[in-house]
C-alpha positions in Angstrom: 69.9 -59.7 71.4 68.1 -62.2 69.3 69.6 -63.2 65.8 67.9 -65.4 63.5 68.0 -66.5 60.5 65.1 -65.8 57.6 64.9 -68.3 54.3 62.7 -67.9 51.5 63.0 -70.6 48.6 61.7 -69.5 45.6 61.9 -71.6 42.3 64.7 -69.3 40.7 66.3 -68.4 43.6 67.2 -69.0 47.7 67.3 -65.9 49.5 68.4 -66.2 53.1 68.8 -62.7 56.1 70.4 -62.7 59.4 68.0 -60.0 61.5 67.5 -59.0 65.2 63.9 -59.3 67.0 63.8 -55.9 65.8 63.9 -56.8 61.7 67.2 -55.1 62.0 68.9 -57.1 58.6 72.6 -58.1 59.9 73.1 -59.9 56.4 71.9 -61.1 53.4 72.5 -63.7 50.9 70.7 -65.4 47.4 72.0 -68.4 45.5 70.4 -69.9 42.6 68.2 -72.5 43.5 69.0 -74.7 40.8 65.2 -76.5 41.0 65.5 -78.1 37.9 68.3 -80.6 39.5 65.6 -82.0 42.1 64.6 -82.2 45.9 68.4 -83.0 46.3 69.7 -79.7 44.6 67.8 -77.6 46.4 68.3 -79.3 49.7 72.3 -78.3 48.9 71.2 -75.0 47.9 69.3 -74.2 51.4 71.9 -76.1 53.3 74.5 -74.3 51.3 72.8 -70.7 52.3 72.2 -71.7 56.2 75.9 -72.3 57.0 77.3 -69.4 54.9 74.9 -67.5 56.9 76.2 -69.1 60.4 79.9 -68.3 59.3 79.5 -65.0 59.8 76.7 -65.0 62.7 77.7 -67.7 65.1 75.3 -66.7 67.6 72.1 -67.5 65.6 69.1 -69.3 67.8 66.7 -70.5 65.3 65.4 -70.6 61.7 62.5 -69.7 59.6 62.0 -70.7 56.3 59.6 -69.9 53.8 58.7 -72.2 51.0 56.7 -72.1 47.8 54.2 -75.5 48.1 51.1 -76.0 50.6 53.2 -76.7 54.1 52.1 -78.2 56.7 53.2 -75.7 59.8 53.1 -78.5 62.4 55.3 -80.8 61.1 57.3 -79.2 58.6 56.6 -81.4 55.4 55.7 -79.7 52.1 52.5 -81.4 51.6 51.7 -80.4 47.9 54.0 -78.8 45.0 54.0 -78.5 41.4 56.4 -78.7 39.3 58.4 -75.4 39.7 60.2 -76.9 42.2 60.2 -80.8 40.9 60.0 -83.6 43.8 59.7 -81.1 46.6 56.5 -82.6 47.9 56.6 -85.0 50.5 59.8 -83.5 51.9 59.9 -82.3 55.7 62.0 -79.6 55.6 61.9 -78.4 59.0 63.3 -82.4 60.2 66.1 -82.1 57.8 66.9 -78.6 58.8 66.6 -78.9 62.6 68.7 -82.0 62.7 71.2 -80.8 60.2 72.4 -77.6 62.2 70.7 -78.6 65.4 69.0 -75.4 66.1 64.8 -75.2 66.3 63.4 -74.2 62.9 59.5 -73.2 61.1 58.4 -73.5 58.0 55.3 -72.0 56.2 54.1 -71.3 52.9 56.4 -68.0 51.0 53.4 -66.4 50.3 52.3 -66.6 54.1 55.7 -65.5 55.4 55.7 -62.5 53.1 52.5 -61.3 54.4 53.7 -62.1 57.8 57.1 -59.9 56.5 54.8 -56.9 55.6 52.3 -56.8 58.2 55.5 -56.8 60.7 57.8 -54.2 58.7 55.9 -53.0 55.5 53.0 -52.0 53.8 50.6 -54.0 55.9 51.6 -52.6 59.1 48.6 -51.4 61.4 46.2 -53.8 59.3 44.5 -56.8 61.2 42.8 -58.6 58.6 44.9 -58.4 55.3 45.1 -60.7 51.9 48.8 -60.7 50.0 49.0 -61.2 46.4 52.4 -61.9 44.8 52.3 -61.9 40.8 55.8 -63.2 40.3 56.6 -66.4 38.5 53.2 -67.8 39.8 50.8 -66.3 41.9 50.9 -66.7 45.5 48.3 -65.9 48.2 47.7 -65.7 51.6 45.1 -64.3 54.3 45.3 -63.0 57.7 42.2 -62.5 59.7 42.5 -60.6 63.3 46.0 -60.9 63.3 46.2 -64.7 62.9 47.5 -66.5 59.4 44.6 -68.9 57.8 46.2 -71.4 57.2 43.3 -74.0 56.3 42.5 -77.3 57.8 44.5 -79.0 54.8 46.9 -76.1 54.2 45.1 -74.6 51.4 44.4 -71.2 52.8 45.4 -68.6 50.3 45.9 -70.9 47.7 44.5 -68.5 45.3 46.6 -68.6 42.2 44.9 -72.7 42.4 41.4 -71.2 41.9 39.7 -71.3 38.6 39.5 -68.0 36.8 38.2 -68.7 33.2 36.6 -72.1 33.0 37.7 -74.5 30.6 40.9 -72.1 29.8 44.6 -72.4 30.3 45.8 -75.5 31.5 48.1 -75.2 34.6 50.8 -77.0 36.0 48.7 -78.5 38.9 46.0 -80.3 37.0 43.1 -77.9 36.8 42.3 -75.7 33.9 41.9 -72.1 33.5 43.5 -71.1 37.2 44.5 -67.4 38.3 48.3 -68.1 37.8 47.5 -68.9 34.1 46.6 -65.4 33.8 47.9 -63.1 36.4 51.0 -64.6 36.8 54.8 -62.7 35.5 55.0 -66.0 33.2 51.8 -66.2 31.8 51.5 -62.6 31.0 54.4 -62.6 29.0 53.4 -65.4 27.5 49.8 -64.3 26.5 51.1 -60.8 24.9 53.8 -63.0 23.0 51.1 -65.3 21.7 48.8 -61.7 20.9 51.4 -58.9 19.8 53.7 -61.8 17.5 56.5 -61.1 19.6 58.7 -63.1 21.4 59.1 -61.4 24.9 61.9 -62.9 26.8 60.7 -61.0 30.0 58.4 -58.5 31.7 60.6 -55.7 31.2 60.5 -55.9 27.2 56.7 -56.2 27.2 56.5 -53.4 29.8 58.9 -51.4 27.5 56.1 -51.8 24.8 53.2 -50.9 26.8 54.8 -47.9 28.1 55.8 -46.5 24.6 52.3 -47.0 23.7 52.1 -50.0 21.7 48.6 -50.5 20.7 48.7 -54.2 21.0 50.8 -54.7 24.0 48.4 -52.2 25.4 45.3 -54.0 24.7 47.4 -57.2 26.2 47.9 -55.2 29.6 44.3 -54.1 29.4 42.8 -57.6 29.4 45.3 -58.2 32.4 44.2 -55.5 34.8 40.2 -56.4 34.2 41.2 -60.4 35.2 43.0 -58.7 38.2 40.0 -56.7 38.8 37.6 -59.2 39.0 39.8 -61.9 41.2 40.4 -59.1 43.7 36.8 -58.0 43.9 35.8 -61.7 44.3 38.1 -61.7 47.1 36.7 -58.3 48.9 33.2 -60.3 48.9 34.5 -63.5 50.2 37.1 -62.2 52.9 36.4 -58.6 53.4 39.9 -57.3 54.3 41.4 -54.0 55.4 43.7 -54.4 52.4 45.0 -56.1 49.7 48.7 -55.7 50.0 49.8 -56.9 46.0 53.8 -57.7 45.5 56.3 -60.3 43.7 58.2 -59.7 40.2 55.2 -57.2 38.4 54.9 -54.8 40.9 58.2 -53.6 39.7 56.5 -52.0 36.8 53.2 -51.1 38.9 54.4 -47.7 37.5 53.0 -48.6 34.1 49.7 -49.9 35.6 49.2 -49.3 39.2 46.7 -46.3 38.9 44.4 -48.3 36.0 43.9 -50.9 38.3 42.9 -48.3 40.8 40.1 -46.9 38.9 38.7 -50.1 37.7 38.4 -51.5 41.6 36.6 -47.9 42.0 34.2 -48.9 40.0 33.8 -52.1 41.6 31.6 -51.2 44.5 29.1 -53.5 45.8 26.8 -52.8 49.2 29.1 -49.7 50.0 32.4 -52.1 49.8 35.4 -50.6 48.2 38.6 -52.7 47.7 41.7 -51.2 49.1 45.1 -51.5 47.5 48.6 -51.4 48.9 52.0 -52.2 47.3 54.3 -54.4 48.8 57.5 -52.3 50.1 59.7 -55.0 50.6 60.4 -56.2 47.3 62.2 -59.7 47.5 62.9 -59.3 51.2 59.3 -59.6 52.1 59.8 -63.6 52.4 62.8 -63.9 54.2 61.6 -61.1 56.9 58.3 -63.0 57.5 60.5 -66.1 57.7 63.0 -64.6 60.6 59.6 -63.3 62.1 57.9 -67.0 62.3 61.8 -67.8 64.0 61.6 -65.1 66.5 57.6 -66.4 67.3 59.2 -69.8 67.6 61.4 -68.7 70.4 59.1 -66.6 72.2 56.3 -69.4 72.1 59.2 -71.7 73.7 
């Protein structure tokens, strides 16, 4: 039977799986990924994770690893990142990997791989053309079209939370202003309903808790959320056209709270007989490291 292992390297935390060809999970394992420490920190981290992994699975024949950054598949090397994970552009984690524990590994984007997870195991399965969302600490994106990830030719497919969504806004963290993850990120939407209600929100779950009891400001705060989420994803029904949008990360925790709103709005956003179709990620923080033991088990098979 084919073990691998699965990595998905976040910016607060490394999650790592052992799974069979099957997406049987053997074992997990998450460590802190300590990003504020540097390329070096987090190169422990992952290294750190891979051989407690090994310990108990021995018999392991390759790696996948998902990474937040643009990746170049080919060679390995993150070839753009901002500052959530500071100095990891430039490094080629799939050289550093494969000749540290001298097993084959591939790396791709974490918001690829998670799509990749869910097409193979979750809420995407049976779709051919898909786009994944993930509104966590920043928003991640990517697109699959006939069963084949688009990449990009410079590694910029999906980059979605990148694109500008209210010109001449928010400033983000990679040099443009008024991007998607300024306003439909986890971070930035505590942040906006901080800066409307008066209230310091230490998290999601505190706003949520407000929105749910039926806080008239935190309301209007969530409102103005969901109609920015409308508009992005029905942009992206007229560009790509997929079966589904398959939506995941930190928020969809609370989708309880909002999930239906944002149904009705997208009914109402019909153009030539298009409707956008919603699905929730089922895989929750496993998505990642799924799609990443999935792009190890295509590694094999391809050699």
């Amino acid at each position: 039977m084919t073990h691998v292992i699965g990595i998905d390297i976040g910016g607060t935390s490394i999650k790592g799986v052992v799974a069979d060809r099957n997406g049987t999970l053997l074992t997990s394992l998450k460590l802190p990924t300590s990003a504020s420490r540097g390329k070096a920190a987090i190169l422990e981290t992952l290294e750190q994770l891979i051989v407690q992994l090994k310990a108990g699975h021995p018999e392991v024949q390759a790696i996948g690893i998902g990474s937040a950054g643009r990746i170049n598949t080919v060679t390995g090397e993150v070839v753009f990142a901002t500052d959530n994970l500071p100095g990891w552009q430039g490094t080629n984690i799939k050289q550093t990997i494969e000749e540290r524990f001298k097993l084959p590994a591939a790396v791709d984007n974490d918001a690829n791989v998670a799509l990749l997870g869910e097409v193979w195991l979750g809420a995407g399965q049976g779709l051919q053309s898909a786009v994944m969302i993930t509104l966590g600490t920043g928003v991640g994106g990517a697109n699959m079209v006939a069963g084949e990830l688009q990449r990009g030719a410079n590694w910029n497919g999906g980059e979605w939370g990148h694109v500008v969504l209210v010109p001449g806004g928010t400033a983000c963290n990679c040099g443009r202003v008024g991007c998607v993850e300024q306003y439909l990120s986890g971070n930035s939407l505590t942040r906006i309903a901080s800066t409307h209600t008066g209230r310091s929100y230490p998290d999601g779950y505190s706003f949520m808790n407000d929105v749910t009891n039926g806080d008239a400001k935190a309301t209007s705060v969530m409102e103005q959320y969901l109609e920015h989420l409308t508009v992005f994803l029905g942009n992206l029904q007229l560009g790509i056209d997929p079966e589904a949008f398959i939506i995941g990360g930190g928020i969809i925790d609370s989708s309880a709270n909002w999930w239906h709103q944002l149904e009705e709005k997208l009914g109402a956003f019909v153009q030539n007989g298009t409707k956008v179709h919603i699905r929730k990620a089922e895989l929750g923080n496993t998505a990642g490291c799924y799609g990443a033991a999935k792009l190890a088990i295509d590694l094999l098979e391809q050699n």
